[in-house]
C-alpha positions in Angstrom: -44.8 73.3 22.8 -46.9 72.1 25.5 -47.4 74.3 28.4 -47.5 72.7 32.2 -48.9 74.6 35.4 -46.8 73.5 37.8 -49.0 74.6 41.6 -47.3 73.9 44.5 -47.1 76.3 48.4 -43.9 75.0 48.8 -41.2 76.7 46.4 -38.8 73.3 47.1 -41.1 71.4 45.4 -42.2 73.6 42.4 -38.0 73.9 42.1 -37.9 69.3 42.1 -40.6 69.6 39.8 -39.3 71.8 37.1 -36.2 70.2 37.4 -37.5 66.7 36.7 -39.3 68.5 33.5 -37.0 70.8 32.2 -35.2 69.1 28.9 -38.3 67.5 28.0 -39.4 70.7 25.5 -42.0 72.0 28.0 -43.1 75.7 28.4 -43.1 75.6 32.5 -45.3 77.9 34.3 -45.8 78.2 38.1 -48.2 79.3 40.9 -48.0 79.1 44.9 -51.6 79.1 45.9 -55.0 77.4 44.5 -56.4 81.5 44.5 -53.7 82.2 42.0 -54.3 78.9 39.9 -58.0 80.1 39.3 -56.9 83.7 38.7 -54.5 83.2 36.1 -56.0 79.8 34.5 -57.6 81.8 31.5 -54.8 83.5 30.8 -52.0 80.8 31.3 -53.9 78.2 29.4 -52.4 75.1 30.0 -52.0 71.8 28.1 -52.0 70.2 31.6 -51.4 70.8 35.3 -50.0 69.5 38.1 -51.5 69.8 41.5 -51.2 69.3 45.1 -53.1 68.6 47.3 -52.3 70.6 50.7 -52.4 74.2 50.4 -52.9 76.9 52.5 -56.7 78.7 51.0 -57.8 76.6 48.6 -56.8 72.7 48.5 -56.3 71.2 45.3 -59.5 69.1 45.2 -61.4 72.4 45.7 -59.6 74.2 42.9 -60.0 70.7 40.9 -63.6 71.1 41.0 -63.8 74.6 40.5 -61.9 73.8 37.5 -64.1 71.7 36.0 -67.3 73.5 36.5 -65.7 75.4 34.0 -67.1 74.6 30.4 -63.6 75.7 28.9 -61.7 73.6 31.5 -63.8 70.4 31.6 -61.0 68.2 29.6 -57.8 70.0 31.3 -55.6 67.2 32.3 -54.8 67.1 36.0 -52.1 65.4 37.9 -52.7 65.5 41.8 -49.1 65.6 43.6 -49.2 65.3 47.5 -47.1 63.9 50.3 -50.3 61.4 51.1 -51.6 58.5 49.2 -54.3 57.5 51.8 -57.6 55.8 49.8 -60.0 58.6 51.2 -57.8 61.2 50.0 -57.2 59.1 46.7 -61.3 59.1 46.5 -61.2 62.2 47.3 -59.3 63.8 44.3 -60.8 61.3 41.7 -64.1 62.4 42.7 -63.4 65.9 42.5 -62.2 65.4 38.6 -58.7 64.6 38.7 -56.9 62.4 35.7 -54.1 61.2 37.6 -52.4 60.9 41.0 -48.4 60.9 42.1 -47.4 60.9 45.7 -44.2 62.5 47.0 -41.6 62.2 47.2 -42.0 62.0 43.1 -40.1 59.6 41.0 -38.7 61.2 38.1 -39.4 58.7 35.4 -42.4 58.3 37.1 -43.3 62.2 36.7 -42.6 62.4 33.7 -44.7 59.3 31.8 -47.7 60.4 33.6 -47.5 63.6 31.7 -46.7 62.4 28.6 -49.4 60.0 29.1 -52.0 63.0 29.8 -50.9 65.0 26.5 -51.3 62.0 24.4 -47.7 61.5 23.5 -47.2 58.5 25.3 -48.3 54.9 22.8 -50.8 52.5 24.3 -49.8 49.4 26.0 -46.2 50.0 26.3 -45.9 47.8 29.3 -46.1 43.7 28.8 -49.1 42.3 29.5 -50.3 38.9 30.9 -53.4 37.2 29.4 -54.7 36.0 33.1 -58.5 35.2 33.7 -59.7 36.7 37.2 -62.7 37.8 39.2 -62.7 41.2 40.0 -64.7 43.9 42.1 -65.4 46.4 40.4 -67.1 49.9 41.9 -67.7 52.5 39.8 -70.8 55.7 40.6 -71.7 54.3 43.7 -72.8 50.7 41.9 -70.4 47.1 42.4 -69.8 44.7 39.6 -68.4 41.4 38.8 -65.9 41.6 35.8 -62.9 39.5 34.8 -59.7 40.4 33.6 -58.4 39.6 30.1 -54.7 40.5 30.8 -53.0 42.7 33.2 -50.0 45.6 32.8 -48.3 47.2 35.7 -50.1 50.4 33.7 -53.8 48.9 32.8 -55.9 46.0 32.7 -57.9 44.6 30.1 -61.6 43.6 31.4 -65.0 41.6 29.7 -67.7 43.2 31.7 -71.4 42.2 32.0 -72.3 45.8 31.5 -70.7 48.7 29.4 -68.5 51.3 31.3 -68.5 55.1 30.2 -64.9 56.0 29.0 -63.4 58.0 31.3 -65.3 56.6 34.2 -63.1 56.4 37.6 -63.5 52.6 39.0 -61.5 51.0 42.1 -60.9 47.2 41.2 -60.5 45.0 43.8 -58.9 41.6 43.4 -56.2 39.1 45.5 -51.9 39.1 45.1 -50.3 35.4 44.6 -50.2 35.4 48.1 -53.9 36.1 49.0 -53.5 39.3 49.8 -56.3 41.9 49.3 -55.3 44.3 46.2 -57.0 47.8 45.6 -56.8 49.7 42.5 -58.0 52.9 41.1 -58.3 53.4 37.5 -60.3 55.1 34.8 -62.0 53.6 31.6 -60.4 53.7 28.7 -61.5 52.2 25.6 -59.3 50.8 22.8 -59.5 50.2 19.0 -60.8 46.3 19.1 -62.3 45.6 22.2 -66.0 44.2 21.9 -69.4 46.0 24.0 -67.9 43.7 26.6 -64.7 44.9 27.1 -62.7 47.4 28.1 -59.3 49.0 28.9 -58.6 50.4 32.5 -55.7 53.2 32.9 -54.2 52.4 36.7 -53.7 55.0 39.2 -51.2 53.8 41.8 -52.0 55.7 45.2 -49.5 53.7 46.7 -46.0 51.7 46.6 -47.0 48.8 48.1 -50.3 48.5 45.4 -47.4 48.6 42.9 -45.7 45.7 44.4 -48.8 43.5 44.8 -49.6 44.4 41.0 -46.1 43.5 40.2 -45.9 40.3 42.1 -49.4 39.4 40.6 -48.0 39.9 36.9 -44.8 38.1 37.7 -46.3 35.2 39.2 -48.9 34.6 36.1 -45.7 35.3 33.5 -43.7 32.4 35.1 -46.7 30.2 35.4 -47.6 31.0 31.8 -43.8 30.6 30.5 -43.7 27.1 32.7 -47.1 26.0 30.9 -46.4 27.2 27.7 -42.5 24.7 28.0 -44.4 21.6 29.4 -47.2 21.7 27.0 -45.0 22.4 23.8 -42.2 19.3 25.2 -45.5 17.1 25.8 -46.7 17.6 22.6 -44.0 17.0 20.6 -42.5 13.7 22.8 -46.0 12.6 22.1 -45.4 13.0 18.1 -41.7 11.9 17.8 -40.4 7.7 19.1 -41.4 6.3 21.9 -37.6 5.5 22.1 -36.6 9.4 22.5 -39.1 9.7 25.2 -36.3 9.3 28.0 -34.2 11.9 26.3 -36.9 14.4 25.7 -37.7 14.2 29.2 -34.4 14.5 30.4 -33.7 17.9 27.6 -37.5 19.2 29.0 -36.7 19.0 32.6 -33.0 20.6 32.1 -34.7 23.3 29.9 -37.5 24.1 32.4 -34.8 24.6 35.1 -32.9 27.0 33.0 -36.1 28.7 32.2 -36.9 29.3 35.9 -33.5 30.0 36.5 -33.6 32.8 33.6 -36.7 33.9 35.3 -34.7 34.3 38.4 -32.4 36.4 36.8 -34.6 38.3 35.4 -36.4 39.0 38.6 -32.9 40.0 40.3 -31.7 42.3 37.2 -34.8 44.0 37.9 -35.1 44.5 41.3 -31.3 45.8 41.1 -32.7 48.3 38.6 -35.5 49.3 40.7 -33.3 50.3 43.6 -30.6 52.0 41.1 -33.6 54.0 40.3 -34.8 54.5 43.5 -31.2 55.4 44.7 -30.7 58.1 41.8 -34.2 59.7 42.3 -33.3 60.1 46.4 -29.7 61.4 45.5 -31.7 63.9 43.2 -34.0 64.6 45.9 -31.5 65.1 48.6 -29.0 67.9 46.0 -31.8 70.1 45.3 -32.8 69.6 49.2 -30.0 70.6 50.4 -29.0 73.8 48.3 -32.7 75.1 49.6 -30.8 74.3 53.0 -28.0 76.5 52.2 -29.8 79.1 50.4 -30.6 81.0 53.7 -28.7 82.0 56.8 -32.1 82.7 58.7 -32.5 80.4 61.6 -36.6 80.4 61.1 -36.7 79.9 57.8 -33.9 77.4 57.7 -36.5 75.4 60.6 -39.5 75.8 57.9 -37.2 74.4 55.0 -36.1 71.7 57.1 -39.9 70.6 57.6 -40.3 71.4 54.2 -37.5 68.8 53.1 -39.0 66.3 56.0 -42.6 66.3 54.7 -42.3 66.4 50.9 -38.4 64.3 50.0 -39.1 62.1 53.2 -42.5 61.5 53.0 -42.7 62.1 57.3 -46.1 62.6 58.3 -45.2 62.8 62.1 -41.8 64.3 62.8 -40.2 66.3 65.6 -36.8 68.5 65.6 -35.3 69.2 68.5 -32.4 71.0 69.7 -29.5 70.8 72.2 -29.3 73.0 75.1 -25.3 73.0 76.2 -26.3 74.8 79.3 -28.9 72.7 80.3 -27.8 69.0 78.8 -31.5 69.0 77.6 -33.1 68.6 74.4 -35.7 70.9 73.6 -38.6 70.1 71.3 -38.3 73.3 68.0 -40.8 72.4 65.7 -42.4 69.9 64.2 -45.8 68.4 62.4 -48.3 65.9 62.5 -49.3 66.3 66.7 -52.4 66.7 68.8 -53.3 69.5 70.4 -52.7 67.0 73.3 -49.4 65.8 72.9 -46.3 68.0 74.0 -42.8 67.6 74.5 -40.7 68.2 77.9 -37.5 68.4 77.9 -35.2 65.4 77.7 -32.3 64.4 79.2 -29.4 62.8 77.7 -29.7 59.3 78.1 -33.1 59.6 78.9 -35.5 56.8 76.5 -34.6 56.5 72.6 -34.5 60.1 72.0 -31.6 60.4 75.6 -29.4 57.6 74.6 -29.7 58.1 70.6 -28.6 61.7 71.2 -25.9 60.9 73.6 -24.2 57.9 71.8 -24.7 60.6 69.2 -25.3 57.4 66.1 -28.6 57.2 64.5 -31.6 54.7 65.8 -33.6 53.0 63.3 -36.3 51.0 65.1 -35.9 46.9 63.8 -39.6 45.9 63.8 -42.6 46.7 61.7 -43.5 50.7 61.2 -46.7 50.6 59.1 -48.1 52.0 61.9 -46.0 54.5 63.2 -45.3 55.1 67.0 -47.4 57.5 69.4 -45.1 57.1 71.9 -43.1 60.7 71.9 -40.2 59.0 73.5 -39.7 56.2 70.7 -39.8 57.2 67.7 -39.3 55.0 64.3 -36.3 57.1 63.2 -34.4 59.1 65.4 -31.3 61.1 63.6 -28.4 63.3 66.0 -28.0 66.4 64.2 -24.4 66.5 64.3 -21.6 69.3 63.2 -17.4 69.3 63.5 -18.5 65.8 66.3 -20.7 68.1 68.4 -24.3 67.1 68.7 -26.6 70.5 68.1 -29.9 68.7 68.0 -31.8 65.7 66.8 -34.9 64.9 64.1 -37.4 62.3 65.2 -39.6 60.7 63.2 -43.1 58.9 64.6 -45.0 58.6 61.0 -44.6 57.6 57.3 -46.9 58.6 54.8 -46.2 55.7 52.7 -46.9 52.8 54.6 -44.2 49.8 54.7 -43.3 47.3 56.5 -39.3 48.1 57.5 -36.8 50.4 56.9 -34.5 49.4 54.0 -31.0 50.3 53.3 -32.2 53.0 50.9 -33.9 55.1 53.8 -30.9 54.5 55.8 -28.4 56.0 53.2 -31.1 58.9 53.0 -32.2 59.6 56.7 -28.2 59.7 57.1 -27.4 62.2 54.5 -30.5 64.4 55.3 -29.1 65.0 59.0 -25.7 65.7 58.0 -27.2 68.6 55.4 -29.8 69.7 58.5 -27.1 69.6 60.8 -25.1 72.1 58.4 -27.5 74.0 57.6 -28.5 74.9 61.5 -25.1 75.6 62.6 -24.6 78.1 59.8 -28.0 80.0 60.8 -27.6 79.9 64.5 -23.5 81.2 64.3 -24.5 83.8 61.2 -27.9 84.5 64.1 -25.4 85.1 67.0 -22.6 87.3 64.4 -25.1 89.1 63.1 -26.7 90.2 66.7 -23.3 91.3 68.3 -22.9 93.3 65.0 -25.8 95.1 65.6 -24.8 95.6 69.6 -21.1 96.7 68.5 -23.2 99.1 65.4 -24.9 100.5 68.4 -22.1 101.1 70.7 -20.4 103.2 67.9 -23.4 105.2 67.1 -23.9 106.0 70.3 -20.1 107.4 70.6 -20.6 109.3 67.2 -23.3 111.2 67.9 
């Protein structure tokens, strides 16, 4: 039975984790801190590990390279898990010795082919590939390359390179989407049964969704130019071989087939974008249940605050967020907690009604800003996402969100659904800590009172 290290600060996370593992005939091990990883690595011995990047102490690129100044350790497989998938940071744990990279919040399926795929179990070349000649960029130690593609995977590309590659060698590949669009890829060598001194296999690390897309679209688009090429030039060869009398009928058959071939294609494309966002949809619902019974797991008003940004950063993928809550007295909003802010920035208190924060909070419905948020918003008062915190119809207080860490270009109806759910559960979850808070104090007062009469 292989043995996983699961390292994670945030006990939320280790919990999504071994949840998406468990069933899968691991032996599941955890630790909180990078300290504790390198304490107990000897003795735990793992057949792979998973982790992230942010920790209090020791990050996980510093414990990585600890790790593998380690003679006994040099081969561990390790999965990187963090809430960022920025390049420098991608760079940044390749170069320290990582095998593989995952950004939260994790897919599931997603998890759990990457380890499979880093203890071997996992066959070679499962996904289609696309024989597609292309010029690529190719960077590896410090030194650029020209190579060309032989076929592409949404897991690896095939490559004929002027010069031989080390296995296990970390490249980023640079080529262009259908569309012209600049695509960046990380990858690492990895050399198959076959392939000449010229070529080459390259593993992909995604550090990003919208790489994934590009790659997908790219794949797509040479499939359906390949399937149209292969019809016409099959059709052309056989009108070409049969009477010059069928010609008019062959053409008529070939132009009817090629439109059911792209309507196929179509279909195909729509089945599997439906798929995608089932997927998507089951791996937030997952997300969201084991979120909120860490909610509901404590009736401490602090700690249900530091779950709540626990739950923003990791499931959400917020890199800038703000709760606030309601002041009845006062009408006010007033700014709790939050992450990702200057030194310089600071909140005042905000009336209802007063900018997006005001009015969201007094029409008491959720504002999801229509434009592009790639880049976020530094304006304190306008947020991206603005959700009332909201309990029996009274408004208590209100999350605010100013930053993705996963960069896109709108808000879909996925993040709706979630941003929605994720306030009701907040929401919930607050009321019940503040009212068990304000019991629990007049308890004490009232304990008090009679032991001052008793004694």
């Amino acid at each position: 039975m292989a043995k996983i290290l699961l390292v994670d600060d945030v006990d939320l996370f280790l919990e999504l984790e071994r949840s998406y593992l468990e069933g899968c005939d691991y032996d599941l091990v955890t630790a909180s801190s990078g300290e504790e990883t390198l304490q107990r690595l000897d003795k735990i011995a793992p057949d792979v590990l998973l982790l992230d990047y942010y920790m209090p102490g020791i990050n996980g690129d510093e414990v990585c390279r600890q790790i593998r100044k380690k003679s006994a350790w040099e081969t561990l497989p390790i999965l990187m898990v963090t809430a960022a998938g920025k390049p420098e940071e991608v760079q940044n744990c390749l170069d320290a010795g990582c095998d593989d990279y995952i950004t939260k919040p994790v897919n599931k399926q997603e998890l759990r082919e990457k380890v499979e795929r880093l203890l071997g179990t996992v066959q070679r070349r499962t996904a289609e590939r696309v024989a597609v000649k292309l010029p690529i960029q190719l960077q590896e130690g410090g030194r650029l390359h020209v190579v060309t593609s032989k076929d592409i995977s949404s897991s690896g590309i095939c490559l004929n390179s002027p010069v031989k590659l080390a296995e296990n060698t970390t490249v980023e590949m640079k080529l262009e989407s259908p569309d012209g669009e600049p695509l960046s890829l990380y990858g690492k060598i990895k050399r198959t049964p076959g392939e000449g001194e010229n070529g080459c296999g390259v593993y992909l690390i995604y550090p990003d969704q919208k790489s994934k897309h590009l790659l997908d679209r790219l794949i797509r688009s040479k499939k359906s130019d390949q399937l149209q090429k292969e019809g016409v030039d099959e059709r052309l060869g056989h009108r070409l071989q049969t009477l010059e009398g069928d010609c008019s009928r062959l053409r008529n058959e070939q132009d009817d087939a090629l439109r059911r071939i792209g309507e196929l294609e179509q279909e195909n494309l729509d089945f599997a974008n439906q798929l995608v966002q089932v997927e998507e949809v089951n791996n937030n619902l997952t997300n969201l249940y084991i979120a909120s019974s860490r909610l509901h797991s404590t009736l401490d008003r602090e700690e249900t605050l530091e779950i709540i940004k626990e739950v923003v950063i990791n499931f959400v993928g917020a890199e800038k967020f703000a709760v606030f809550l309601f002041d009845k007295a006062s009408e006010q909003l007033h700014f709790e907690t939050g992450e990702g802010f200057d030194e310089s920035e600071s909140f005042s208190d905000i009336r209802l009604g007063e900018g997006v924060l005001g009015k969201t909070a007094a029409a008491k419905e959720n504002y999801f800003y229509a434009g592009s948020i790639s880049e976020g918003s530094d304006d304190l008062l306008a947020p991206i996402v603005a959700i009332p915190l909201i309990i029996h119809g009274k408004m208590i207080g209100l999350l605010a969100i100013y930053r993705l860490f996963i960069q896109k270009e709108q808000l879909e109806s996925i993040d709706y659904q979630l941003f929605s759910m994720l306030g009701e559960h907040a929401a919930s979850a607050l009321f019940s800590s503040t009212l068990y808070g304000h019991s629990e104090r007049k308890r004490q007062t009232y304990q008090g009172f009679v032991d001052l009469l008793t004694k």
